[in-house]
C-alpha positions as protocol buffer text, in pm:
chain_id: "A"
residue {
  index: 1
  type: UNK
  ca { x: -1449 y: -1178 z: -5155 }
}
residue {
  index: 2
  type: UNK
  ca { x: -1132 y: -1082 z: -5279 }
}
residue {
  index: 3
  type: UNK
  ca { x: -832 y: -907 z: -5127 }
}
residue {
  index: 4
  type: UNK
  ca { x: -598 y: -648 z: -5266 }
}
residue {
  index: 5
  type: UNK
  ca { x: -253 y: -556 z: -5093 }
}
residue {
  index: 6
  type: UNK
  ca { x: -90 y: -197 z: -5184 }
}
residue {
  index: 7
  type: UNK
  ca { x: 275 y: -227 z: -5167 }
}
residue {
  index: 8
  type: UNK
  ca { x: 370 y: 38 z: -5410 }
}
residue {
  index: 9
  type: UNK
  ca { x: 516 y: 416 z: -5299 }
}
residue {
  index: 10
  type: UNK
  ca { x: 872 y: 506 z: -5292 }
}
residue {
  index: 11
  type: UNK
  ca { x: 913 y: 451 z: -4940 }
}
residue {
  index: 12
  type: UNK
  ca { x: 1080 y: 781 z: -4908 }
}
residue {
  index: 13
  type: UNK
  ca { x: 1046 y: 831 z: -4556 }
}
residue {
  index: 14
  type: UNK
  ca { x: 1217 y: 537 z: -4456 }
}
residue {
  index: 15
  type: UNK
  ca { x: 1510 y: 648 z: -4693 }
}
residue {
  index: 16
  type: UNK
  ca { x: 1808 y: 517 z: -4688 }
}
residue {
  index: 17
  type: UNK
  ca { x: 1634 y: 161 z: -4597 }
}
residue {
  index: 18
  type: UNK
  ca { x: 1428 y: 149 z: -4891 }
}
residue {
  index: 19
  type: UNK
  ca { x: 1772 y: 203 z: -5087 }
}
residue {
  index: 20
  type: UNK
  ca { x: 1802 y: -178 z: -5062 }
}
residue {
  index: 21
  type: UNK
  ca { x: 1469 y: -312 z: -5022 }
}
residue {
  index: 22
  type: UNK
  ca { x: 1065 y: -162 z: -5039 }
}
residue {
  index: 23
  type: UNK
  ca { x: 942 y: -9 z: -4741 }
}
residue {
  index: 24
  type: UNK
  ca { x: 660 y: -328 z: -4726 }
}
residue {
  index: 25
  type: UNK
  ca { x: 955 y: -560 z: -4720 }
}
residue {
  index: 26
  type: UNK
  ca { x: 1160 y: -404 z: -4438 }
}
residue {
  index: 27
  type: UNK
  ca { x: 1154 y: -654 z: -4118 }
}
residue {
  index: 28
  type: UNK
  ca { x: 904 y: -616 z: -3796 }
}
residue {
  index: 29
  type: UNK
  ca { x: 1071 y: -760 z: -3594 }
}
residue {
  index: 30
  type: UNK
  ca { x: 1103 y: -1138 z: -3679 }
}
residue {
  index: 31
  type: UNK
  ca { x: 929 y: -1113 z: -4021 }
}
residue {
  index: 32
  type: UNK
  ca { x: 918 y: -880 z: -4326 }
}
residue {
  index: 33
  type: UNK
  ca { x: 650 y: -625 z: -4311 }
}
residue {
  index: 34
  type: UNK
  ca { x: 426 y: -717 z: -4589 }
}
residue {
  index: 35
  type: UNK
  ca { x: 326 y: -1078 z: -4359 }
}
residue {
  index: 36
  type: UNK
  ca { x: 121 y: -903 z: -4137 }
}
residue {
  index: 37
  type: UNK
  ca { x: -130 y: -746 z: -4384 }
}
residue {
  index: 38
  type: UNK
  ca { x: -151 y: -1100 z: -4561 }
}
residue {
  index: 39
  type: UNK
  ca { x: -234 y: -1212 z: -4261 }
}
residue {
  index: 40
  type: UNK
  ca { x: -546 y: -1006 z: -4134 }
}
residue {
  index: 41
  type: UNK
  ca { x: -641 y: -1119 z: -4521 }
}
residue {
  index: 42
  type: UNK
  ca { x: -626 y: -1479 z: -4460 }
}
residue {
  index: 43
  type: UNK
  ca { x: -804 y: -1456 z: -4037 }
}
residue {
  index: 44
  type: UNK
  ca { x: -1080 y: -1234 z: -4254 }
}
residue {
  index: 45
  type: UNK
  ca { x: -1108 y: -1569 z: -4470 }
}
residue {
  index: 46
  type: UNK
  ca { x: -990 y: -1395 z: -4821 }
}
residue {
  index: 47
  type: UNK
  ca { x: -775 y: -1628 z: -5036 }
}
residue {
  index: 48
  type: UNK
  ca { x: -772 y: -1445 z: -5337 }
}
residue {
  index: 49
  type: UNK
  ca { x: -529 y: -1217 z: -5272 }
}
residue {
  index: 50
  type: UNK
  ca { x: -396 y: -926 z: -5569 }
}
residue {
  index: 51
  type: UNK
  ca { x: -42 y: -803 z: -5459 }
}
residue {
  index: 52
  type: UNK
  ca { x: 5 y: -434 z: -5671 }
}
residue {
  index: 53
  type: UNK
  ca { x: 332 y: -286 z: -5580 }
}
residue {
  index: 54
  type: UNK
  ca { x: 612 y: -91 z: -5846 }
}
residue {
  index: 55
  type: UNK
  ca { x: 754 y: -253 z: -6117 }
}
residue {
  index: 56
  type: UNK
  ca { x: 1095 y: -262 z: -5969 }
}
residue {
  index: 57
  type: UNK
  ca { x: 965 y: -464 z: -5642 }
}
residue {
  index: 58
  type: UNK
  ca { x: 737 y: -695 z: -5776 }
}
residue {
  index: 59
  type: UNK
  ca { x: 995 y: -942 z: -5834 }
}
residue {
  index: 60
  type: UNK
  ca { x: 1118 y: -950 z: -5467 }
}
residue {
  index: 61
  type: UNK
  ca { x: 728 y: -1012 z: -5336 }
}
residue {
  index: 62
  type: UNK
  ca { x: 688 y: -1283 z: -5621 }
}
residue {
  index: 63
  type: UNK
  ca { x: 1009 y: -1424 z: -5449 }
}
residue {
  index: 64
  type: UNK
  ca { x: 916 y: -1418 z: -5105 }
}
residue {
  index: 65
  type: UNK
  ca { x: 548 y: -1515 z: -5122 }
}
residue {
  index: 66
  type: UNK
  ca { x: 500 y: -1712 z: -5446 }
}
residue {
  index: 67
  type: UNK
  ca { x: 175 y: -1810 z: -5606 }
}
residue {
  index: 68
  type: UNK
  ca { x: 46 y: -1821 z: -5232 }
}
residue {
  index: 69
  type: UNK
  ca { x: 6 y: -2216 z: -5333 }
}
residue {
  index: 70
  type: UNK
  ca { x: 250 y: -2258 z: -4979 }
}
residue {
  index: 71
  type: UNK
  ca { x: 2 y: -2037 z: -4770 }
}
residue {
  index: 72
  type: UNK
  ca { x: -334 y: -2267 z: -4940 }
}
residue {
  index: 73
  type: UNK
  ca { x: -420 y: -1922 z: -5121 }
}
residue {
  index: 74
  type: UNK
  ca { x: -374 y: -1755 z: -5474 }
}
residue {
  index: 75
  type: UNK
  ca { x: -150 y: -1482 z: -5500 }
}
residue {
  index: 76
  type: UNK
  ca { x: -165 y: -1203 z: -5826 }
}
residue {
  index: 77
  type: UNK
  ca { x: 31 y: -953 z: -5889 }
}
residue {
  index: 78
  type: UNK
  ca { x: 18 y: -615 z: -6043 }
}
residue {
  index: 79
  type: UNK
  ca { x: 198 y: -287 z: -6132 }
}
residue {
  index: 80
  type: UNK
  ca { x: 130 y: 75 z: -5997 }
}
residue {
  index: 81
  type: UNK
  ca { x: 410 y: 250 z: -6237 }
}
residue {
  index: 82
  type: UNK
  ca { x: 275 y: 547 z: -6082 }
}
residue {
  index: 83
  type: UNK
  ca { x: 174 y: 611 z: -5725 }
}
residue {
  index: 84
  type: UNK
  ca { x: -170 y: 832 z: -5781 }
}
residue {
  index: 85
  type: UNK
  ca { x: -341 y: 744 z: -5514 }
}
residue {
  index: 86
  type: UNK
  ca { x: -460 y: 430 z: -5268 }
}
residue {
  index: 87
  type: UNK
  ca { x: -801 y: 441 z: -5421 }
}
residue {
  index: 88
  type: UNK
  ca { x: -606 y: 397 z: -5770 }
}
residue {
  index: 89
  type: UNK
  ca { x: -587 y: 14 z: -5656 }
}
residue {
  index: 90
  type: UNK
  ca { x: -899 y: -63 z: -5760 }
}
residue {
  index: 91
  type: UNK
  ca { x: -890 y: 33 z: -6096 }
}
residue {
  index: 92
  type: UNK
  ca { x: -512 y: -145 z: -6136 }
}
residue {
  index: 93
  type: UNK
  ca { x: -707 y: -455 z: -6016 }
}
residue {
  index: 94
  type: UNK
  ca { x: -1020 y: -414 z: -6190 }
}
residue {
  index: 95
  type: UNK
  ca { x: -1015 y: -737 z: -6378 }
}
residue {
  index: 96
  type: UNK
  ca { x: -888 y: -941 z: -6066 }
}
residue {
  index: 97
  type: UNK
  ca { x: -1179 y: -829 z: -5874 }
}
residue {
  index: 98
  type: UNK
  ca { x: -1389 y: -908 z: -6169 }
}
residue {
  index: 99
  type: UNK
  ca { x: -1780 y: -927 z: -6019 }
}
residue {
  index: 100
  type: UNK
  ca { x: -1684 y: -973 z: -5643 }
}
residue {
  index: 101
  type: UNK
  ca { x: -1684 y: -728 z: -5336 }
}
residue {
  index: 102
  type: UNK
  ca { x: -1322 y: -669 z: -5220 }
}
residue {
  index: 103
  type: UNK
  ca { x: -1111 y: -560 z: -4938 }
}
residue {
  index: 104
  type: UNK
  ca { x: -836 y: -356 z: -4963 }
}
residue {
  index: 105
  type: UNK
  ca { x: -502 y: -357 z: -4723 }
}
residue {
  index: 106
  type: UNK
  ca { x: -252 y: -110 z: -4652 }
}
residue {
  index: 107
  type: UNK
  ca { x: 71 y: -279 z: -4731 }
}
residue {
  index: 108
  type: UNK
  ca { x: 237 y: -111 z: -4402 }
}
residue {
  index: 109
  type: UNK
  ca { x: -37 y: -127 z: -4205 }
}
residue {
  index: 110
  type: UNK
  ca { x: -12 y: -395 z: -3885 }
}
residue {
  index: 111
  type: UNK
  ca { x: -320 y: -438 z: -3638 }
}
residue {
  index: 112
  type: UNK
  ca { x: -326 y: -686 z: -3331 }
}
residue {
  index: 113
  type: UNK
  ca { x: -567 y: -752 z: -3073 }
}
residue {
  index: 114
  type: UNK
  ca { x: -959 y: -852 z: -3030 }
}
residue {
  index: 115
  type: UNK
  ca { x: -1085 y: -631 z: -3323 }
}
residue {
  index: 116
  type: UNK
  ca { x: -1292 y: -759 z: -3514 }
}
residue {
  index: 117
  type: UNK
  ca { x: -1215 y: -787 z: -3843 }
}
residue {
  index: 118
  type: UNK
  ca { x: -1309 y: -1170 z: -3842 }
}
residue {
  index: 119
  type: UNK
  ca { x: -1695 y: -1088 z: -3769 }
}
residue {
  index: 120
  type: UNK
  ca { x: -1697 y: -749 z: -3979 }
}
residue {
  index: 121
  type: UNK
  ca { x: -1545 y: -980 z: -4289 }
}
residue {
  index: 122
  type: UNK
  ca { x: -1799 y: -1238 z: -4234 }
}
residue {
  index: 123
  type: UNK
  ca { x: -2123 y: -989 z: -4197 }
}
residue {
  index: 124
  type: UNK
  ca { x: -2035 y: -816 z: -4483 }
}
residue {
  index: 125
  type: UNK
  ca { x: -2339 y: -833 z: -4758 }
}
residue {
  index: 126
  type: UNK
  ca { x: -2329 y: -469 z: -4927 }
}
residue {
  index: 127
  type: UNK
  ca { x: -2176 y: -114 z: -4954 }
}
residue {
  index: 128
  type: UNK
  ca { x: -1860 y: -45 z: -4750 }
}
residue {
  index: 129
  type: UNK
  ca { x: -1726 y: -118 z: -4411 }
}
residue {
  index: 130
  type: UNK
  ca { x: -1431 y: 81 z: -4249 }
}
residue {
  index: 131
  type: UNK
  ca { x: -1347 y: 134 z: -3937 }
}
residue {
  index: 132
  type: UNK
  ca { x: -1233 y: 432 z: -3699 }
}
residue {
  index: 133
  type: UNK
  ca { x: -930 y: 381 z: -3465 }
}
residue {
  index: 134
  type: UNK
  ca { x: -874 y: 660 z: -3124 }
}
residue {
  index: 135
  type: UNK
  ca { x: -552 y: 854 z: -3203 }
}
residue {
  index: 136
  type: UNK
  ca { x: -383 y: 1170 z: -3008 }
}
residue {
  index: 137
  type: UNK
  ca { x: -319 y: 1319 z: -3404 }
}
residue {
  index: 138
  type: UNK
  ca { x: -600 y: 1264 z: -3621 }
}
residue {
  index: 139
  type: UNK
  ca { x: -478 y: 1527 z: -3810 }
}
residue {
  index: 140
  type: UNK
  ca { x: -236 y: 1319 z: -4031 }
}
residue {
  index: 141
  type: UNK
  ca { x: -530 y: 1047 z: -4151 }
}
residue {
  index: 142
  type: UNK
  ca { x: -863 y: 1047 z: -4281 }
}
residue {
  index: 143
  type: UNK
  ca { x: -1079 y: 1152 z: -3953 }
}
residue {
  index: 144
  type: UNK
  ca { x: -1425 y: 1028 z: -3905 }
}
residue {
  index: 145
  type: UNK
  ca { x: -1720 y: 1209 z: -3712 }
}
residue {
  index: 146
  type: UNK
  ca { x: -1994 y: 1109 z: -3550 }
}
residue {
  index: 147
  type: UNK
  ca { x: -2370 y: 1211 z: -3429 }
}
residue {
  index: 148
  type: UNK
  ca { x: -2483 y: 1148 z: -3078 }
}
residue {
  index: 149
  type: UNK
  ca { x: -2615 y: 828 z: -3142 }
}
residue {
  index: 150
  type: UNK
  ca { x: -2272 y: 692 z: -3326 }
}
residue {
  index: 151
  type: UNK
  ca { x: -2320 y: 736 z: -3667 }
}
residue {
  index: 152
  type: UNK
  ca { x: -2096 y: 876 z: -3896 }
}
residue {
  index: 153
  type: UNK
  ca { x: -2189 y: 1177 z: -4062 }
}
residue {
  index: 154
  type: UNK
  ca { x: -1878 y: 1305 z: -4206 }
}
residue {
  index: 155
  type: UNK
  ca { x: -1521 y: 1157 z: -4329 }
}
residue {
  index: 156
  type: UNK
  ca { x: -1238 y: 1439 z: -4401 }
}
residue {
  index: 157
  type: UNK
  ca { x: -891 y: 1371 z: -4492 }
}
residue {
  index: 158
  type: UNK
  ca { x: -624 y: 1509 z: -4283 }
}
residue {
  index: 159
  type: UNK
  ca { x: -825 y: 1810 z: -4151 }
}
residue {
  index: 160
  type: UNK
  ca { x: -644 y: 2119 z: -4000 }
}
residue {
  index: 161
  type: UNK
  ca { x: -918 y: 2100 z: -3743 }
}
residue {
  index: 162
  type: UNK
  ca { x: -1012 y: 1740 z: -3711 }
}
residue {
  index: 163
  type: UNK
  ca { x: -1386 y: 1697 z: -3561 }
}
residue {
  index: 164
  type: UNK
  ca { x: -1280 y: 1382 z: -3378 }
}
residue {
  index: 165
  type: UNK
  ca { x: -1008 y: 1193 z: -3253 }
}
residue {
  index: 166
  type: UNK
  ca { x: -1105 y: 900 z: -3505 }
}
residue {
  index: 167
  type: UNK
  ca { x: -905 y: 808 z: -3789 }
}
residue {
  index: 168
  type: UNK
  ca { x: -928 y: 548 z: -4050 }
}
residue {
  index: 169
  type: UNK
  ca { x: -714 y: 235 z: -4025 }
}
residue {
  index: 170
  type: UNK
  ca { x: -588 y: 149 z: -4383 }
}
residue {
  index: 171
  type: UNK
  ca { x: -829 y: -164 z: -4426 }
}
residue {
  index: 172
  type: UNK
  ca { x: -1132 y: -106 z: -4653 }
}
residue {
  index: 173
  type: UNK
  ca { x: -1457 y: -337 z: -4685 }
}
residue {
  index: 174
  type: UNK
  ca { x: -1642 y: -215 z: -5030 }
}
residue {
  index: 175
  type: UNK
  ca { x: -1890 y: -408 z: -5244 }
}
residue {
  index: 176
  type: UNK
  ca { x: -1824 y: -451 z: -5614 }
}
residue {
  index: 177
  type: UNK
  ca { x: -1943 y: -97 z: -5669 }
}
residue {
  index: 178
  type: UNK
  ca { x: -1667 y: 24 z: -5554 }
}
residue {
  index: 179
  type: UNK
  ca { x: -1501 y: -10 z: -5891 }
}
residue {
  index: 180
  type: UNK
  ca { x: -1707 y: 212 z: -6082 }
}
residue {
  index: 181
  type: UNK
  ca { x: -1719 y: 454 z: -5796 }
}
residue {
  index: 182
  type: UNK
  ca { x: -1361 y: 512 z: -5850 }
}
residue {
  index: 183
  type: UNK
  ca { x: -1359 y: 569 z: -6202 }
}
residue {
  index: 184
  type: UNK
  ca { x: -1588 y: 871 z: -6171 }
}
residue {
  index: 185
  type: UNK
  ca { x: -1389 y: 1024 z: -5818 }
}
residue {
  index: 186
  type: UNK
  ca { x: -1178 y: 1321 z: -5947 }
}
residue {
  index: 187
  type: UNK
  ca { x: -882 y: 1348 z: -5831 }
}
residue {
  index: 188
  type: UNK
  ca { x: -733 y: 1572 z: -5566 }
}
residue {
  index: 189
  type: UNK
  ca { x: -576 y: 1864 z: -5577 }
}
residue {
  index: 190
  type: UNK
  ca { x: -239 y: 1627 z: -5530 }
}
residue {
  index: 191
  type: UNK
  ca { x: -326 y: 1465 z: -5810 }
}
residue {
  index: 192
  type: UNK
  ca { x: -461 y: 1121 z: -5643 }
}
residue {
  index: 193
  type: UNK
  ca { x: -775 y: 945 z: -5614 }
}
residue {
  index: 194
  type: UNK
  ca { x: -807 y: 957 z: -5255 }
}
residue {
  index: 195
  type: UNK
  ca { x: -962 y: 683 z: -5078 }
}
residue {
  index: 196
  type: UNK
  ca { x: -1121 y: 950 z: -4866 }
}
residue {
  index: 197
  type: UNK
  ca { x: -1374 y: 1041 z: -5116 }
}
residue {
  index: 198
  type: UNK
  ca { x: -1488 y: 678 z: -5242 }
}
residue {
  index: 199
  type: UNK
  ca { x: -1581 y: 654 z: -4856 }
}
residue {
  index: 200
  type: UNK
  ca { x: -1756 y: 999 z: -4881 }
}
residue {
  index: 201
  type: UNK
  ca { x: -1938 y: 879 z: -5193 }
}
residue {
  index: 202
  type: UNK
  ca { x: -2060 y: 588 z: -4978 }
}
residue {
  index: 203
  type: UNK
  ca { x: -2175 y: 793 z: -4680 }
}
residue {
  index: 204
  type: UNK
  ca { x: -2337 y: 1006 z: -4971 }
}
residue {
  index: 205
  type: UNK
  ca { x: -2544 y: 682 z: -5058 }
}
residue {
  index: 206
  type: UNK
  ca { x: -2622 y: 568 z: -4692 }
}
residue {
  index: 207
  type: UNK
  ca { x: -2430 y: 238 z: -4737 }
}
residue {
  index: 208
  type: UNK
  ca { x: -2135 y: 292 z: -4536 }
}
residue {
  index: 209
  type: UNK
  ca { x: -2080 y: 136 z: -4199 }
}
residue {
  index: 210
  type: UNK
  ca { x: -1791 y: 239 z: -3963 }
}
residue {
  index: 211
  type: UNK
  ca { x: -1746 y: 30 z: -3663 }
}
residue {
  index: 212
  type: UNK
  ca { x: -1503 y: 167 z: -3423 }
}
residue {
  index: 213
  type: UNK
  ca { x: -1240 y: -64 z: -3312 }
}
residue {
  index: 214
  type: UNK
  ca { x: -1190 y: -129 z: -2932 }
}
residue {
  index: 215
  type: UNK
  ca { x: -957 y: 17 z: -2686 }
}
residue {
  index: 216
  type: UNK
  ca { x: -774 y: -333 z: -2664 }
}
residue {
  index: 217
  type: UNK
  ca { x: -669 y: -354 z: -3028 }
}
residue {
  index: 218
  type: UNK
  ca { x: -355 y: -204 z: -3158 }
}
residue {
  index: 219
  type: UNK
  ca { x: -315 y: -45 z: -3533 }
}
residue {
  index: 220
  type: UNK
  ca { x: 56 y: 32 z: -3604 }
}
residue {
  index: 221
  type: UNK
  ca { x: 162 y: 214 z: -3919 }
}
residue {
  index: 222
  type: UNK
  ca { x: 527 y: 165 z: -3979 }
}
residue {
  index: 223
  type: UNK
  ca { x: 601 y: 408 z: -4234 }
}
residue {
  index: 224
  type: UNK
  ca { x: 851 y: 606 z: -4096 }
}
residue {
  index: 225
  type: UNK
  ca { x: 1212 y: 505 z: -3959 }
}
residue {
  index: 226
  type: UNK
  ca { x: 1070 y: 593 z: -3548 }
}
residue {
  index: 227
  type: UNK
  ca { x: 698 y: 380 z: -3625 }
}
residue {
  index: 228
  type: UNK
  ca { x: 901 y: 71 z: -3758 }
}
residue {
  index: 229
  type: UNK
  ca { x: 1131 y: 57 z: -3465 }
}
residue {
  index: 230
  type: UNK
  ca { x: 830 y: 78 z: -3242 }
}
residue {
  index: 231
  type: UNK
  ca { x: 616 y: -166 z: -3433 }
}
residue {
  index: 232
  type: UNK
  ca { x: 903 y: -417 z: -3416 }
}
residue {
  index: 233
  type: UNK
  ca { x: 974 y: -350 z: -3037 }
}
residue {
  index: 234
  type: UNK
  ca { x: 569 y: -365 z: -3033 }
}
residue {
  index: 235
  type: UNK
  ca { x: 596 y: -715 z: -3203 }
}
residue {
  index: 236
  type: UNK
  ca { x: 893 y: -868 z: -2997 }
}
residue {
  index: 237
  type: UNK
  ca { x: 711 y: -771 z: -2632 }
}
residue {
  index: 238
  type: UNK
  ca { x: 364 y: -908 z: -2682 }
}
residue {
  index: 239
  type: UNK
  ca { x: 561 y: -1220 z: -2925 }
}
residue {
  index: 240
  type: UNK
  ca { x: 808 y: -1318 z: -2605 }
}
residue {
  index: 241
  type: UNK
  ca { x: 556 y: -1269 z: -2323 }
}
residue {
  index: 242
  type: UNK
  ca { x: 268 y: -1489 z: -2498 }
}
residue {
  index: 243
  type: UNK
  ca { x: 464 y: -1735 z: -2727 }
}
residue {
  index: 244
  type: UNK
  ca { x: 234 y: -1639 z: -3008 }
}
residue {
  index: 245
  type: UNK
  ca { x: 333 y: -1524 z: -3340 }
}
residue {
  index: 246
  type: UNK
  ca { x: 190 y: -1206 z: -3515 }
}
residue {
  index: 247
  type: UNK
  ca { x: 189 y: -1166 z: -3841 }
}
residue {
  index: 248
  type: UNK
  ca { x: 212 y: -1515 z: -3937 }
}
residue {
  index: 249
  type: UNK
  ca { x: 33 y: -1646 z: -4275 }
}
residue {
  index: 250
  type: UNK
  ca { x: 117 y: -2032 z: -4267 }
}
residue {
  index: 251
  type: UNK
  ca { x: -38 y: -2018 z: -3911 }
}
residue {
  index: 252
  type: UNK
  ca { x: -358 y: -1809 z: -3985 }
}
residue {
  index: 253
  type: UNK
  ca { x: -412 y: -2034 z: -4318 }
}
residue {
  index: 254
  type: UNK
  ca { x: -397 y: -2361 z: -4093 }
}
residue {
  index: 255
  type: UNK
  ca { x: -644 y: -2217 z: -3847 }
}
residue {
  index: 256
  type: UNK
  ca { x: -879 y: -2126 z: -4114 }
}
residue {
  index: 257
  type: UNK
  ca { x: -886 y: -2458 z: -4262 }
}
residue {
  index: 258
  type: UNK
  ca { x: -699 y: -2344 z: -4594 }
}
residue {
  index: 259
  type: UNK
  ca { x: -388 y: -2579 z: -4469 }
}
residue {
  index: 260
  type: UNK
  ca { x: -407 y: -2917 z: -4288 }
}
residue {
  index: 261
  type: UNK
  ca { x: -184 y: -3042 z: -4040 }
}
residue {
  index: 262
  type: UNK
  ca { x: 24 y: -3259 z: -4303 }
}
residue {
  index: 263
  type: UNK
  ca { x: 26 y: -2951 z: -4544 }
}
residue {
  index: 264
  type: UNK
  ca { x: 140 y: -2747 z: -4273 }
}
residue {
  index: 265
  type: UNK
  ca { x: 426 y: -3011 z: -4161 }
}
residue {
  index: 266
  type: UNK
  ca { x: 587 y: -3024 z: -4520 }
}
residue {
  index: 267
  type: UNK
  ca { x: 624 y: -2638 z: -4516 }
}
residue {
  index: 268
  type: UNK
  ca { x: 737 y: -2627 z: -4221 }
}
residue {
  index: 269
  type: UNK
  ca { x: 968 y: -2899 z: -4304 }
}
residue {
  index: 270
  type: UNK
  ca { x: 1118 y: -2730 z: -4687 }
}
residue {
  index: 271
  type: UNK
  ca { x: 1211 y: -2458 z: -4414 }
}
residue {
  index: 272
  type: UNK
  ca { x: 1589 y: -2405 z: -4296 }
}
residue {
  index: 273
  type: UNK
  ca { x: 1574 y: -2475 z: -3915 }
}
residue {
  index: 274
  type: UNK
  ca { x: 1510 y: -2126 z: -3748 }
}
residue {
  index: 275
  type: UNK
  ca { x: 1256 y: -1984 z: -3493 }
}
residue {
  index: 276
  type: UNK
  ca { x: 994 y: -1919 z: -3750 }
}
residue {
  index: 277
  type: UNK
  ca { x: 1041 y: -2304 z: -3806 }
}
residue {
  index: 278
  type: UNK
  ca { x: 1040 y: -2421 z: -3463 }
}
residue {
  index: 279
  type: UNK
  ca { x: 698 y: -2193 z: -3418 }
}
residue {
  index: 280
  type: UNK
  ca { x: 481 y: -2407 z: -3713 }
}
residue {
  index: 281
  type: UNK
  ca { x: 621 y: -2690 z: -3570 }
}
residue {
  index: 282
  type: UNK
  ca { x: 487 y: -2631 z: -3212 }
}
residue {
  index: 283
  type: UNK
  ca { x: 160 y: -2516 z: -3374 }
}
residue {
  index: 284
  type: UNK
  ca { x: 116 y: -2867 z: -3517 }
}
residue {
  index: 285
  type: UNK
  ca { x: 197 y: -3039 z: -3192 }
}
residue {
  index: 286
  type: UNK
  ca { x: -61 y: -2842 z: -3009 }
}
residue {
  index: 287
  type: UNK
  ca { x: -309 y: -2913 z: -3246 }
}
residue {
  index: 288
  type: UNK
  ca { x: -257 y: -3269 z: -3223 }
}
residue {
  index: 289
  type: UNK
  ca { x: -241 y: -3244 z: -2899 }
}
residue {
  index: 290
  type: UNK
  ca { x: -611 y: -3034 z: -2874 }
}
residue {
  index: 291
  type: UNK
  ca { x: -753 y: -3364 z: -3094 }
}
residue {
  index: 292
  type: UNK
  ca { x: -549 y: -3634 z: -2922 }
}
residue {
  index: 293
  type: UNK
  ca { x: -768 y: -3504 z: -2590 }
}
residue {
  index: 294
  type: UNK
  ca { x: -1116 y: -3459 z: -2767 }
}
residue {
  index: 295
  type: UNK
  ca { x: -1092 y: -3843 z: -2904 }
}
residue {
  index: 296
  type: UNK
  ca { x: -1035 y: -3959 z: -2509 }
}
């Protein structure tokens, strides 16, 4: 499976941050945003990963992440001159998805908690898997609804009167179809292919699954000035009281077995000493420590 990050937009909402740098690379916290989607990429098992932001801010992600060599991924990267929609991804990265199903991340979307993702990345055979998320305004997102027995039987975006309180995280499951599926989706009456109707053409066809995410897991979308300060004070709370980094590539790479322990050490050690340094560090001594007491 591949794995496609949008990055692009004008981050106007977050204006006058995104004066200096894109809304994707604004910090949470202890790390810029664009680590945590990379990350529920990598714990889903993806490692290669298509980057699409604007022309003027693909330099600064090529900067910061690289080839994804450091990470034991791939990293491409492509333009969206124009922002015309999230669905629009998949035809900017038709030839990088080439014959494989993909998943596609919101680059400002940051999730947490038991929820999934893992198991829905590694059931996936065919069609499209989404997911619905509880929230007090489904108004503002793409809102699912469902039949008595849990089904979906309807996806609308950003209804006036919204026929449940479930919206639509921004990470998308799709098989390969998906591709063509955009090219014939007309688009709105804003002018983008909406991501909206590719899932409605896969309810259509009976091949969509939405599994609803649990009442434990948190899905934070900093894309306003008030949401970033929350998902960073979100980040620092659960980060100091557990000792656990969120958001954290190198880490997620070395638990998936895309980095060893020695692979994990030299990045760790080309880095200037810091927190983020110190972390990898003590992730390598517990893991030692975890095989020093199975070998007893």
């Amino acid at each position: 499976m591949k794995g496609l990050i949008l990055a692009g937009g004008a981050g106007s909402r977050l204006y006058p941050l995104t004066l200096v740098a894109s809304k994707q690379l604004q910090p949470v916290y202890d790390k810029p945003m664009i680590y945590h989607p990379l990350t529920t990429l990598i714990e889903g098992g993806v490692r290669e990963i298509c980057l699409i932001s604007t022309p003027h801010d693909l330099p600064r992600f090529k900067q910061l992440l690289g080839d994804g060599s450091r990470m034991g991924i791939s990293i491409e990267y492509r333009e969206q001159a124009k922002p015309e929609g999230i669905a629009q991804a998949f035809l900017i990265a038709e030839s990088f998805i080439g014959n494989d199903a993909v998943a596609l991340i919101l680059g400002d979307n940051i999730f947490y908690g038991n929820n999934g993702f893992g198991e829905a990345f590694a059931e996936f055979t065919s069609g499209a898997t989404i997911f619905g998320y509880h929230v007090h305004d489904p108004e503002r997102y793409g809102v699912v609804e469902f039949d008595a027995d849990g089904k979906a039987i309807s996806i609308e975006e950003k209804p006036k009167e919204p026929k449940s309180n479930y919206a639509v995280p921004g990470l998308y499951i799709y098989d390969n179809d998906v591709v063509e599926i955009t090219k014939n989706t007309k688009p709105s009456a804003r002018g983008e292919l909406e991501i909206t109707a590719v899932n409605v053409e896969y309810l259509r066809r009976g091949t969509l699954r939405v599994e609803k995410l649990s009442r434990g897991f948190a899905w934070l979308d900093a894309g306003t000035s008030t949401s970033l300060h929350e998902a960073s004070a979100y980040v620092q709370t659960i980060e100091s009281r557990t000792g656990i980094k969120i958001g954290c590539p190198e880490e997620a790479a070395f638990r998936n077995g895309f980095l060893s322990s020695s692979q994990l050490a030299t990045i760790a050690a080309d880095m200037p000493h810091c927190e983020y340094r110190a972390y990898l560090e003590n992730v390598i001594q517990e893991s030692h420590r975890i095989e020093n007491s199975k070998s007893r």
